[in-house]
C-alpha positions in Angstrom: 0.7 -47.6 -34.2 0.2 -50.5 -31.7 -3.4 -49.5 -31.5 -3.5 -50.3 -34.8 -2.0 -53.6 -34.9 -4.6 -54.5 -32.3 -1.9 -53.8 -29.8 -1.4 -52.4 -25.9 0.9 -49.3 -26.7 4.5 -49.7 -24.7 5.4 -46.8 -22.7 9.2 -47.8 -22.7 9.3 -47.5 -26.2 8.0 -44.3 -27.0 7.2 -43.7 -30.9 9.0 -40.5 -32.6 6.3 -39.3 -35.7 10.3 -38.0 -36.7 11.6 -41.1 -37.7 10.7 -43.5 -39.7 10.2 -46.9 -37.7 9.3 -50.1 -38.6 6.3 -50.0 -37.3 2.8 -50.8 -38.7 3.0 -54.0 -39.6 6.6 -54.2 -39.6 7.0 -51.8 -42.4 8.7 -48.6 -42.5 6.5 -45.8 -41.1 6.4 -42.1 -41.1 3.4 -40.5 -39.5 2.0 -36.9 -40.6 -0.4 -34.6 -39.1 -3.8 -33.8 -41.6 -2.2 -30.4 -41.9 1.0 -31.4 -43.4 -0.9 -33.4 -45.9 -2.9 -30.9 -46.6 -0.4 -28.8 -47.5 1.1 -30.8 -49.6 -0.8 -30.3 -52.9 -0.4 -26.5 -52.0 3.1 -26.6 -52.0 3.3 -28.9 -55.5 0.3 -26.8 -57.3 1.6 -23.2 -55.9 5.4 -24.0 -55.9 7.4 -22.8 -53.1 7.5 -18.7 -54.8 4.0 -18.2 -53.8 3.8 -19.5 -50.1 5.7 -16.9 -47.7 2.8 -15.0 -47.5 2.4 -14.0 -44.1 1.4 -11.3 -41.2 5.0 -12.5 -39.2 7.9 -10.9 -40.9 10.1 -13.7 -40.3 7.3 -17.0 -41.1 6.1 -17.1 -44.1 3.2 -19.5 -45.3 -0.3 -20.1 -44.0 -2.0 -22.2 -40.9 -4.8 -24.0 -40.5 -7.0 -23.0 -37.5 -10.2 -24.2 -36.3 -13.1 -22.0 -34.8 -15.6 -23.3 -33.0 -17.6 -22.7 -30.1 -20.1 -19.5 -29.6 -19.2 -17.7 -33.0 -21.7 -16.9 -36.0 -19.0 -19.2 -38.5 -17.8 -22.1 -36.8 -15.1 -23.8 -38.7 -11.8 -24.4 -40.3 -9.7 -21.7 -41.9 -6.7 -21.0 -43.7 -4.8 -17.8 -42.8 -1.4 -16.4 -42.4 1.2 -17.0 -39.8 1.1 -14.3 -37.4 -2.7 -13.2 -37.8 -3.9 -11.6 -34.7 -6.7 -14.4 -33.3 -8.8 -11.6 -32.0 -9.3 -10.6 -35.7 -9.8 -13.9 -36.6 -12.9 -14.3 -34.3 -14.6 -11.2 -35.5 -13.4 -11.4 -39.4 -13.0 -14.8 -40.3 -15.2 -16.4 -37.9 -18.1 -13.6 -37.8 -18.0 -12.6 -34.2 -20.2 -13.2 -31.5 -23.5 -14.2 -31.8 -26.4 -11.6 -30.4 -23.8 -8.9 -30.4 -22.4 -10.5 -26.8 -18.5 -9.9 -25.9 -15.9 -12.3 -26.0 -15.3 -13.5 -22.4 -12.6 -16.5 -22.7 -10.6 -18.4 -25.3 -9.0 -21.3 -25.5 -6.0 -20.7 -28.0 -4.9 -24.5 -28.4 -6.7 -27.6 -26.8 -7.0 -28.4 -23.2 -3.5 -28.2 -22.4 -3.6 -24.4 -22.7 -4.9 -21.5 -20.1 -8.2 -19.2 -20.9 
């Protein structure tokens, strides 16, 4: 939010996305991810009835995931909590290119092992 402002961020006061703050600008603030935006029209358009659709017995609803990297369909998808990844690289995502095998993934951003 500081950033924003123009502002070196202050690492003894930490900001919690949780809470609304006054923040930018000194208004109140709430920061959201682009997937809980994005869900939002889902939620309003489908109503709440149609949403625990889902591979996990006990999540229902959907994810976004992104794909990328040596596969035939790079990209952003939609699927249910719960879906086995391996599937979504060869389903969703279209496999391997040149019939290779999958050697390594990276399940979620740099903080996570192969």
């Amino acid at each position: 939010m500081e950033s924003l402002e123009g502002k070196a961020r202050h690492s003894a006061n930490p900001f919690h996305p949780s809470l609304p703050w006054l923040d930018l600008w000194a208004a109140p603030t709430v920061i959201n991810n682009v997937e809980t935006l994005a869900s939002v029209p889902h939620i309003i358009l489908m109503a709440a009835r149609n949403l625990p659709i889902s591979a996990a017995p006990k999540n229902g609803g959907t994810r976004l995931f992104c794909l990328s990297g040596h596969i035939n369909k790079p990209g952003v998808y939609e699927t249910a909590l719960g879906y086995p990844l391996k599937k979504m690289i060869y389903d969703v995502g279209g496999g391997i290119p040149n019939g290779r095998k999958l050697k390594a993934v990276v399940p979620g951003g740099s903080s996570t092992s192969f």
